[in-house]
N, C-alpha and C positions, 0 to 999 in steps of 0.2 A: 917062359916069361909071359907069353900071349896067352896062354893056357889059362895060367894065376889070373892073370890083370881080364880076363873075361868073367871066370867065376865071380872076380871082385864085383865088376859090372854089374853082372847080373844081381847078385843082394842088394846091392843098392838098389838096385832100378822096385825087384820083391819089394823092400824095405818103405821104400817110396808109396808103394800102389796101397801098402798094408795101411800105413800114417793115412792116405788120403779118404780112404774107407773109414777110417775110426774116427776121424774128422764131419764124412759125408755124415754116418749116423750120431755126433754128438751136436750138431747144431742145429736140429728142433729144440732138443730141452735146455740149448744155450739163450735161443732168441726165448723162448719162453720163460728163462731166470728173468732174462732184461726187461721183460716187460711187466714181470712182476715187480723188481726192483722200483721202477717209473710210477707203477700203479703205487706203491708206497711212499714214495718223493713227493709227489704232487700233491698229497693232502700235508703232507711237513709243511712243503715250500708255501702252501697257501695258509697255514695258521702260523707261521713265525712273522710275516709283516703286522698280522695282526694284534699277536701277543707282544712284538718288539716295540709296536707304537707305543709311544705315552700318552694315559687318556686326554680327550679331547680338552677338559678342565683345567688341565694344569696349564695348556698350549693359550686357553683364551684368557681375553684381555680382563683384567682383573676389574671388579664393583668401582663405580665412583663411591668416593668417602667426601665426608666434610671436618673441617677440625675449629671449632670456635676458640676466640682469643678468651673468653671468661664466659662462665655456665649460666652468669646471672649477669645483670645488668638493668640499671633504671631509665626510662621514658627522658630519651633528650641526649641521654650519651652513645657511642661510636663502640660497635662488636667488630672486629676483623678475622673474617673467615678465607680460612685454607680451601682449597680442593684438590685430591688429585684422583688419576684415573679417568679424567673424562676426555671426549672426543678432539683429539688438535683442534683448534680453530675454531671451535663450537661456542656458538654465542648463549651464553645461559643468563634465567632471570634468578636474583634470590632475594626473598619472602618472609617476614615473620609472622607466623599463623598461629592461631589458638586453638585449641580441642584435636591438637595433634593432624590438624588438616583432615579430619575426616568429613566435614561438609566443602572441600577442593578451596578450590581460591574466594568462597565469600565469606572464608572465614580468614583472611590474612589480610594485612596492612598492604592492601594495593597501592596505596597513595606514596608511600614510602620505602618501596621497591626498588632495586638497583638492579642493572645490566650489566656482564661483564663478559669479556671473553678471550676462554683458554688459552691456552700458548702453544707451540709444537709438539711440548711433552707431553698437554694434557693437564697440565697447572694451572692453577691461577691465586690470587690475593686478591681481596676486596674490601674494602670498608662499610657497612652498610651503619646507617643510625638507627639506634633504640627506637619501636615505636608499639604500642598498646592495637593488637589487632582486635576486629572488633567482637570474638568470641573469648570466653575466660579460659583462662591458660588449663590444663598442662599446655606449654607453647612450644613450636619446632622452628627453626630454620631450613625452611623448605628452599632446593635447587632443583631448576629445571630445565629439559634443553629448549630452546625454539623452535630452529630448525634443525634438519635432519630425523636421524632415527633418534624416539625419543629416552629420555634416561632421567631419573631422579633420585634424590639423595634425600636425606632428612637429620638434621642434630634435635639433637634435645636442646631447648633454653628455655629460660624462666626470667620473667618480664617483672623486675621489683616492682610491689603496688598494683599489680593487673590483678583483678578477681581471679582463683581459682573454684575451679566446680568440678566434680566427676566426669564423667564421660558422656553422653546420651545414650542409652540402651537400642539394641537395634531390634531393630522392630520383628514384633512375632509373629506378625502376618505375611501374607505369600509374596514370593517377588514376582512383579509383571516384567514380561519384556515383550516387545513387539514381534511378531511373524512374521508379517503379511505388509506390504506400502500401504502407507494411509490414504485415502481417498476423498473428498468432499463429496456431497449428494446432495441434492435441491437445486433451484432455478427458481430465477427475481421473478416479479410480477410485476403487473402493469403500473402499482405503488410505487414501486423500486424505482422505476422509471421517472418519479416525478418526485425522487431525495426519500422513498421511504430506509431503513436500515436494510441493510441485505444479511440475508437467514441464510445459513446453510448445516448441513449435518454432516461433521469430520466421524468417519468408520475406521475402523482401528480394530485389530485381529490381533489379542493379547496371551500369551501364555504364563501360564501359573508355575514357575521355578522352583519355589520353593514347596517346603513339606509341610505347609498348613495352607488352609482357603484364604481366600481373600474375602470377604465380605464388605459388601458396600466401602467399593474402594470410592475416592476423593481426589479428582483429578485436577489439575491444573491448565485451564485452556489459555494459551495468549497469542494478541493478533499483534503485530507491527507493522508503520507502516515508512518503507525509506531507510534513516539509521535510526529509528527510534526505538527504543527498548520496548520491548514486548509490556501487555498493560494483562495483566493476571487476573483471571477469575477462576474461584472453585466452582467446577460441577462434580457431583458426586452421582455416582451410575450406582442405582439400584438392581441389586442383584448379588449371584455368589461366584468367584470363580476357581472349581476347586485344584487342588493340589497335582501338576501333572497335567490337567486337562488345559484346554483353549478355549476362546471365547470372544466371541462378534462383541463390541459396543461402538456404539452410539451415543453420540456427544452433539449439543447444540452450539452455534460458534453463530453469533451477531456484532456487526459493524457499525458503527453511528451512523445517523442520520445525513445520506449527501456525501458518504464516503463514495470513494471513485480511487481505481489507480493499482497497484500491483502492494497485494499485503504478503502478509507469511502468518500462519497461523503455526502455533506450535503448543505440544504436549506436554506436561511436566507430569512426571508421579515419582511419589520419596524424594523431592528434592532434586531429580536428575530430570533432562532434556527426552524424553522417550521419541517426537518424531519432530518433525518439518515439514507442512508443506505451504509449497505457493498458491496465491488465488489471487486472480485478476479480476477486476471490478471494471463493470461498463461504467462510463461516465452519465448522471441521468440527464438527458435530453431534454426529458418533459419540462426540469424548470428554466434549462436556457429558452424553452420557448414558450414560457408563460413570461418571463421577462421579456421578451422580445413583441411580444406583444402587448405587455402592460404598456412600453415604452411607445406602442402606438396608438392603442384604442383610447387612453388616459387624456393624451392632447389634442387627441382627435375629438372627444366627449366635452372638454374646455371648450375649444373653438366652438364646437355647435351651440353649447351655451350662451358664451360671449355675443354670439350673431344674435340670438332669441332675445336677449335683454338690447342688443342694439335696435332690433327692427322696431321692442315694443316705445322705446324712446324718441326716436327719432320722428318727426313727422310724415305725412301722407308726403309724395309728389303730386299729386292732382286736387292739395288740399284746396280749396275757395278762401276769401278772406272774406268777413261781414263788416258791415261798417264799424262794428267798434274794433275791429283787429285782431277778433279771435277767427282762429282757420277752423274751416268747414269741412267737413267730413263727408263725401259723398256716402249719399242713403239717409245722411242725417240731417231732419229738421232744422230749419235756423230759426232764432228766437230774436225778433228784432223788437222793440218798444213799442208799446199800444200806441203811441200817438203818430209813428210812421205808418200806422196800419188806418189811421182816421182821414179818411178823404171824405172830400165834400159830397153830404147825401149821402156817404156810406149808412148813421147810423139812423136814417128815416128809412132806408131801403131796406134793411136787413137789423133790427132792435134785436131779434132774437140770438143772434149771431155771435152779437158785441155783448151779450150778457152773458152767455155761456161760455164763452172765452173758446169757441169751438177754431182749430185748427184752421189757417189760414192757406190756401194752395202755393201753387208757386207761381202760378200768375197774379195772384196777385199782391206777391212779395216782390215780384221784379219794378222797379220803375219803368215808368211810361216810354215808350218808343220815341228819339228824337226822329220826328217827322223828314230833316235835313237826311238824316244817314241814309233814309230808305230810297231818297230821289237816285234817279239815273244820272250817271256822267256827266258832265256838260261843258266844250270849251269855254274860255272867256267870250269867246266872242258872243254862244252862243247861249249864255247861260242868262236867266232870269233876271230881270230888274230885283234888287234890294226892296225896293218903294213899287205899291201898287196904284195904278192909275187908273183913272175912268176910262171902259173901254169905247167911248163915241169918239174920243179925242184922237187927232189923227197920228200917225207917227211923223218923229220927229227925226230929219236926216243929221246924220253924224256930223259932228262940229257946229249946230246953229245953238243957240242961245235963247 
């Protein structure tokens, strides 16, 4: 029995070693299935999420639409338009335009515009009234968003009584767009300074879009100043610019006269807004202070006046008075009457004198010296008899008779 039950043993134990060998040599080309298997997995597993999606199209959010309550309608009555599709909450304006909006909003009834907004679905109902936009129909009901990302819609309508007209052809000259930020060039002068217009030159670096040249294109320049609407002048730039290529112009841009203050100059061509830019305006000095001194030298030039006509008016201070009561004028002769000039013996002494009327001096225009004035002081007591007397006669003592 120990005999059997070891041979047993021992096979097993063979058996065992034989299994672990055919084992040892079959698991290189087992790990090498496996890794082949994985190298095959991995391109499956990575294109079935791809092919199991559903395209991104059918996932996103579907067009806004619009739906009109009638295709037609006349000037004064009530269209009620649907929406749906559009953003929850989304505040939209809607518009009735002519020529199918293709010159944007200055071809639609702005004045007659309504505001309405969405609901959580994305709905809304509105009433807007009939009105004649001010291009001729084909006409749409244009929708638009405000704010947010923007989105528009368009219906057909037809405006009873509006002119209809074809469409305007689009233009077979090149499209410009801009490249390059537009820049101003030039600097005021010492005019400028005193209210001349301020000059400058807007540069603009244009490219040609489309598949024909442009030739002497026709630009639109306009300056505003504050909230004022841009005031529009054509300049047209002589020259070509061809199809594909780019191209420097220069444009002249002037200011009225005494402008001062922060403007915006801006570009138009075909109808659209091409750039913007700002330009600040010195205020000119020069005439706040030609006024500022008008308002002195003016009444200052009065006054000296006023003086000159007063001095010639007014008389001398050191004037003389003559006997007849006109004032004398030093340096200036006095003219008194021939018969104050006739003293005794004057005209035996001097016949020639008095016939030639020859000028008179001033001695002997003055009257005669009162002999009194010239005497010396004298108290009472001790001053001269009134009355003269013989001088033998003796004096007489104070108080006899």
């Amino acid at each position: 029995m120990k005999g059997g039950s070891g041979r047993r043993g021992g096979r097993t134990r063979a058996g065992a070693g034989r299994r672990t060998v055919r084992a040892r040599r079959h698991r290189p080309a087992a790990i090498a299935g496996a890794l082949a298997a994985l190298a095959l997995l991995l391109p499956l597993q990575a294109a079935l999420p791809a092919s199991a999606a559903p395209p991104a199209s059918t996932t996103s959010a579907p067009a806004p639409t619009l739906h009109l309550s009638a295709e037609q309608a006349g000037k004064g009555g009530t269209l009620t338009v649907t929406g749906r599709g559009w953003r929850p909450n989304a505040l939209l304006t809607l518009l009735i335009c002519g020529q199918n909006m293709i010159g944007g909003t200055n071809a639609c009834a702005n004045g007659d515009g309504r505001a309405v907004t969405t609901g959580p679905d994305g709905a809304f109902r509105k009433d807007i009234p009939v009105a004649e936009p001010p291009k001729p129909c084909p006409c749409v009901v244009h929708a638009a968003t405000v704010t947010g990302a923007p989105a528009t819609a368009d219906a057909p309508f037809t405006v009873a009584g509006h002119p209809v007209a074809p469409l305007p052809q689009e233009d077979a000259g090149g499209r410009l767009s801009v490249l390059a930020p537009p820049r101003l060039e030039g600097s005021s002068g010492l005019l400028t300074w005193f209210g001349a217009p301020p000059q400058r030159r807007l540069v603009i670096t244009v490219g040609n879009l489309g598949s024909t040249p442009a030739k002497d294109p026709v630009f639109e320049v306009g300056t505003s100043h504050g909230v004022y609407a841009p005031q529009w002048e054509e300049r047209q730039w002589q020259g070509t610019v061809p199809a594909g290529r780019r191209q420097r112009i220069e444009l002249p841009v002037e200011l009225p006269a005494g402008a001062h203050g922060d403007y915006l100059v801006s570009l138009k061509y075909g109808g659209k807004v091409l750039v913007e830019q700002p330009w600040g305006v010195g205020r000119p000095w020069g005439v706040t202070l030609f006024w500022i001194l008008l308002c002195v030298v003016v009444p200052a030039a009065v006054f000296r006046i006023g003086m000159m006509v007063v001095d010639r008016v007014r008389p001398r201070e050191g004037a003389a008075r003559t006997p007849g009561g006109a004032a004398r004028t030093p340096g200036r002769p006095v003219r008194t009457p021939k018969r104050a000039l006739r003293t005794p013996g004057s005209a035996l002494r001097n016949p020639l004198r008095m016939r030639r009327g020859a000028p008179v001096s001033d001695a002997a225009q003055r009257p005669p010296a009162d002999p009194a004035a010239t005497l010396p002081w004298f108290t009472p007591d001790t001053a001269p008899s009134a009355t003269t007397s013989d001088p033998s006669d003796p004096p007489r003592a104070k108080g006899s008779t």
